[in-house]
C-alpha positions as CSV (number, residue, x, y, z in Angstrom):
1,X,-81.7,-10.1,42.4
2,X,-80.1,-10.6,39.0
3,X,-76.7,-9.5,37.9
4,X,-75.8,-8.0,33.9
5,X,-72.6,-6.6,32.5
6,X,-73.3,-3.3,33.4
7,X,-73.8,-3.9,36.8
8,X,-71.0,-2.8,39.1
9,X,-70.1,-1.9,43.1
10,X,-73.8,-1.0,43.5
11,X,-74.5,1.5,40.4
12,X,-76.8,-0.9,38.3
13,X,-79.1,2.4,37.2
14,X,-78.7,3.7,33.8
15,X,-76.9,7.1,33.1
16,X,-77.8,10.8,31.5
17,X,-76.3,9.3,28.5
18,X,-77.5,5.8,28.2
19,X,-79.4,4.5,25.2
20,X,-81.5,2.0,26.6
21,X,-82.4,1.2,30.2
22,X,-79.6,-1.9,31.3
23,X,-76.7,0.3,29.5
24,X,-74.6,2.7,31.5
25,X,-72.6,5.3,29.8
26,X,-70.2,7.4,31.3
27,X,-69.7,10.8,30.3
28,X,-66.0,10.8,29.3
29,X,-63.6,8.3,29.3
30,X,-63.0,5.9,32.4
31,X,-60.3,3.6,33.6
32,X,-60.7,0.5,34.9
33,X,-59.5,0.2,38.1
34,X,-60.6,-3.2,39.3
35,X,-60.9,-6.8,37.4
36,X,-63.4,-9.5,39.4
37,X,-60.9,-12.2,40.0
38,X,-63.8,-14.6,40.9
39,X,-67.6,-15.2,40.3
40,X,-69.0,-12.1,39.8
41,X,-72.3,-13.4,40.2
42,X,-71.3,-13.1,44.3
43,X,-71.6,-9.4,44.0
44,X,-75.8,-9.9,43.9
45,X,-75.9,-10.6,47.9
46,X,-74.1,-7.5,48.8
47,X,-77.1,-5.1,49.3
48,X,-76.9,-1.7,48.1
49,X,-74.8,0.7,51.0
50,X,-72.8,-2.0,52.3
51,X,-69.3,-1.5,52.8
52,X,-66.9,-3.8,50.4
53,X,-63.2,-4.0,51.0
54,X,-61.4,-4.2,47.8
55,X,-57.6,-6.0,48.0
56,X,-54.7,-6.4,45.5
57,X,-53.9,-9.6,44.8
């Protein structure tokens, strides 16, 4: 399984609004509410419905 930059907690499918088929584009404006403080690239094991815990640091 290969990672991109749009690739994110399991939603790696474009949107309504994307122009091409690896770009997602939300709808309205987002925040951004977590930063990957490691590889990301450790995120392409976690199959698609498993549960993730997410931790301040």
């Amino acid at each position: 399984m290969q990672t991109n930059e749009n690739e994110h907690l399991g939603t790696n499918r474009p949107t309504p609004l994307s122009r091409t088929k690896n770009e997602i584009r939300p709808a309205s404006p987002v925040n951004i509410v977590v930063r990957v403080a490691d590889d990301p690239s450790k995120f392409s094991k976690v199959r698609s419905g498993s549960r993730i815990r997410i931790e301040k640091i």
